[in-house]
Structure formats: C-alpha cells, structure tokens
Phi, psi and omega in degrees: 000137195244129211291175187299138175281154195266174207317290154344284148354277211292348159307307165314298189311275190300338171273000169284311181290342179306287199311322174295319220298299159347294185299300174355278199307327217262003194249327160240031141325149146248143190250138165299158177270155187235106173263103181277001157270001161086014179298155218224108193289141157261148170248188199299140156106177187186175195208105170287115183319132167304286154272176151318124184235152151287153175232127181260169173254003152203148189337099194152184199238300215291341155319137158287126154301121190274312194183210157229150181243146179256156166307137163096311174342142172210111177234151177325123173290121161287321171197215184252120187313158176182156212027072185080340182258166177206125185286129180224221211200106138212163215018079185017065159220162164288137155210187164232136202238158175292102192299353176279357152267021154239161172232161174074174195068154215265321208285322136071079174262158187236170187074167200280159190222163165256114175294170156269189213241156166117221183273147181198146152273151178260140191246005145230175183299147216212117189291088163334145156223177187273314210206159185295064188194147194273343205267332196304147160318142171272137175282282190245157157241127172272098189312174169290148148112349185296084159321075176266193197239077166332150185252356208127282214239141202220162190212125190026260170252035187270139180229150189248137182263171165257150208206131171020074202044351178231232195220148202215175167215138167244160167304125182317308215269008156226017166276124140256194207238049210165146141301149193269168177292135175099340189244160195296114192274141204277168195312315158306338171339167154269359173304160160219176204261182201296327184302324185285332183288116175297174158313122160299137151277343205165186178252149163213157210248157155277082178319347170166161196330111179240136190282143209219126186217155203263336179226202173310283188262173165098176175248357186268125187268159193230280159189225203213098155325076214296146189339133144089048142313141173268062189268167209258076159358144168248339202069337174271114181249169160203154179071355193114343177213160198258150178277142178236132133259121194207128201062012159110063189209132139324078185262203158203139196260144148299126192299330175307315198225060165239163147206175172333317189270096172316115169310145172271140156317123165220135177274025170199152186320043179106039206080346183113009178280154176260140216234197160253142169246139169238196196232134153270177153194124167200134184280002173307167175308158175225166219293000182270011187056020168260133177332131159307130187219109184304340188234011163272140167290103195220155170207167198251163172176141192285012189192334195261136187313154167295131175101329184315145181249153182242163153248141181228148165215109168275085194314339178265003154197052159067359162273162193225158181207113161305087221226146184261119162324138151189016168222183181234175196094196356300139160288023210219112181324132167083005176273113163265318191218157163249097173290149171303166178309295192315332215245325162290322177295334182279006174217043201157145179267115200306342206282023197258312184104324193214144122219156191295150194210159168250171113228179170210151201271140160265331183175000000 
C-alpha cells in the first residue's frame, strides 16, 4: 500500500507546478517580429511630390538626406504621418518626406503640423492671407519670384511664412525650392557673374528631367531642368557629370544623359499620344501673372511657352477645346495638362476628376 505523501512533497509538487505553468506563459509571448536590416514594410496608399522634396532618414531637418522625390515622383506610405513628416519606403529602407510638399494617401494627418524651416520662393504672383483658408483676408501679393522665410508649420496645403515681423500663409504648391527663371535673384544666390563664367564649346540637350548641382561632387542640389533643356557645354567633366552654364550660373549635370541631338519640334501632343488632363480652381495669380478664372479657356502644362494655344480633344466623344498655356503644371505623374473648370467642362464630365485627351499646338 502505498502510503500518503507527506506535507513536504506536496509542497514540492506545487512549487514545481508554479514554475512550469511560469515558464509556459514566458514561451507563448508573441515577440514582434524584427527586421535588422532596417527594410521598410509599406502600408496601403502613397504620396506624391508637389514640388522637389528632400527625402531624410528621419522625421526632421536635422536628419541625413537620402535623396529627392520630384514633381510627379511617388513613393508608398508606411504609416500615418506626424508632426509634418510622413513615413515612406523608398528603396527598401524607411525614410521621410515633408508632408506639406506631398499630396494623396489616406494616411495623412490633417490640422497644423510641423515642416520643414528655411527659404522658398515663390513662383508666380502670390496671395499672403491671415489664416490657411482661401475665404481668409488676403494680407499682401507677393511678385514672382519674392524670396520668402518658412516657419516651420504647415496646414493641409497651406505652409505659414513669416511677413513683416508676424505671420501670413500661402498656398504650398506654388513655393519652390530656387527663384524661377526671370526673377531677380537674391544677394545670396549661388549665381555667379559673367566674368567668372568659362567658355562654351556648344550646346548639348537633355535626354530627361536632369538634377542641376553647383559642383563635381557633393550634394547640394540646385533644382531640375526639364526633359530637351538646352545647355550651354564647358568640355569639362568630371565625377560623372559635365560642366553647364545655365541661367548665367556653373551648374553641373550628369553626363550621360546629354546629347547631340536638339528635341524635335512638334504640333502634337508627345507625338499624337494620349495623356490624363485633371481641372483645377484656385485664386491665386497663375504662373503668366494673369488672375486665375475657373471658367476662362486657360489650362496649366509643365514646358511648353506661355500664350501657346492647344486644341484638347477629348476621344472618347469627340469634343474639342481651345485653350491658352498661362499657368505651369500639373505635378502628378501621367498628367499632361491641368484645365480650368470651364475648359474641363466643354469635353468631360468634371465628376470624372481626370479624363484621356489628345492635343496639338495651334498657334
């Protein structure tokens, strides 16, 4: 017979069972998963530059800059944006891009955030207002070309500047990161004068949108050069990129993707290819300094000279609209032209948002 256990035992017993039940629970924890290579999960949606944005490797100024995302340029959202930054994926790393220069993704914060801080010009004449709202008093018109000083804090597409000691907001999507061509450049520019400026050999074209850089090496970016840009050759290359003079300035290119060959002229539309046109309404000044008018035939287009007149064709029912270049854009990848309400309305139903169009230059 086998006898009772005694007191001591069963003491044994439960403190045996404590430890396992203990170990157990410490054995189905579930641990996040850990990527130590710093590869960068996207989540749903994604967000396109307005203008040239820096992409940092964290939410900050004070961050190393990874690269630049360009108008139209678009990368995958990660997660939900803050204080101003908005977390993206690009080349399978985490970064950050400023969110008052991006549009799209759900993700989003809405309400004032913090931007980044420093100089941005403006590139057409441009309304100062008391507050981030089109209905707010207008302060000031600012001309083109009008150096201003960012605070910081930005509000949907609103970015707030500083102004005669206090503070005003302008629309976001018409600061650039450079004076526009054509406006007086400030005491500080990096132009430089004419004396200093080498010698040409010649002309060489742009094979595509090409980055403008002040040396051989280094980084410091200047702004972007559209695609059959004409520059004026030095013969000196070095690093990989060629010496320019462009706007009476040293710039410098990648060498590669220059060439010989002068863009063809064309009365049509990429060749007669077909684009997305969207509509826009906004009071600002548009970039010919003529008033913005939502129901004038006028439409925006990112090269082609001010005064050009188009023809639009919408293909899928054949109506056309006669319209004048007097503003620049669209900045949204796969966009050729941004019509006024009035000028979208005569070949499309606005409630489409987009629709494929043909054109050709008329005069």
């Amino acid at each position: 017979m086998i006898g009772s256990p005694g007191k001591g035992h069963v003491l044994r017993l439960l403190r045996d069972s404590a430890i396992g039940l203990v170990l157990t629970a410490q054995l189905t924890v579930v641990v996040p998963a850990i990527f130590p290579d710093g590869r960068a999960e996207a989540a749903n949606g994604s967000v396109t530059a307005r203008v040239a944005v820096n992409i940092r490797s964290g939410p900050g100024t004070g961050h190393s800059r990874l690269g630049v995302l360009y108008p139209g340029e678009s990368l995958s959202i990660r997660g939900a944006a803050s204080n101003g930054w908005v977390p993206v994926a690009w080349k399978g790393r985490n970064a950050w891009v400023a969110s008052a220069y991006v549009t799209g993704g759900e993700n989003r914060e809405s309400g004032s955030s913090n931007g980044e801080k420093g100089s941005a010009w403006t590139r057409v004449r441009l309304n100062a207002r008391n507050s981030p709202s089109l209905s707010a008093g207008v302060r000031t018109v600012l001309d083109k070309g009008t150096r201003i000083s960012l605070t910081g804090l930005v509000s949907g597409r609103w970015s707030q500047i500083g102004l005669d000691g206090d503070t005003a907001w302008v629309a976001t999507r018409y600061l650039g990161s450079s004076a526009p061509e054509g406006s007086t450049p400030a005491p500080d520019s990096a132009s430089v004068s004419a004396a200093s400026v080498p010698e040409t050999i010649g002309s060489r074209w742009g094979s595509a949108e090409l980055n403008l850089w002040t040396g051989a090496r280094g980084d410091r970016f200047v702004e972007v050069a559209p695609k059959g840009t004409e520059f004026k050759v030095t013969g000196t290359v070095s690093g990989g990129r060629a010496q320019v003079v462009w706007k009476g300035a040293v710039r410098w290119v990648t060498a590669r993707h220059l060439t010989t060959d002068a863009p063809a002229r064309s009365s049509g539309a990429s060749g007669g290819e077909t684009c997305l046109a969207s509509f826009y309404s906004d009071d600002s000044a548009t970039a010919s300094g003529e008033p913005f008018d939502q129901w004038a035939m006028r439409t925006a287009h990112k090269t082609l000279p001010l005064g050009t007149r188009l023809r639009v064709t919408n293909p899928a029912n054949g109506r056309s609209v006669d319209v004048t270049v007097n503003d620049r854009g669209p900045y949204v990848a796969g966009r050729c032209l941004d019509l006024t309400t009035g000028a979208f309305k005569a070949i499309a139903d606005t409630r489409q948002g987009v629709a494929k169009v043909s054109y050709e230059i008329i005069s």
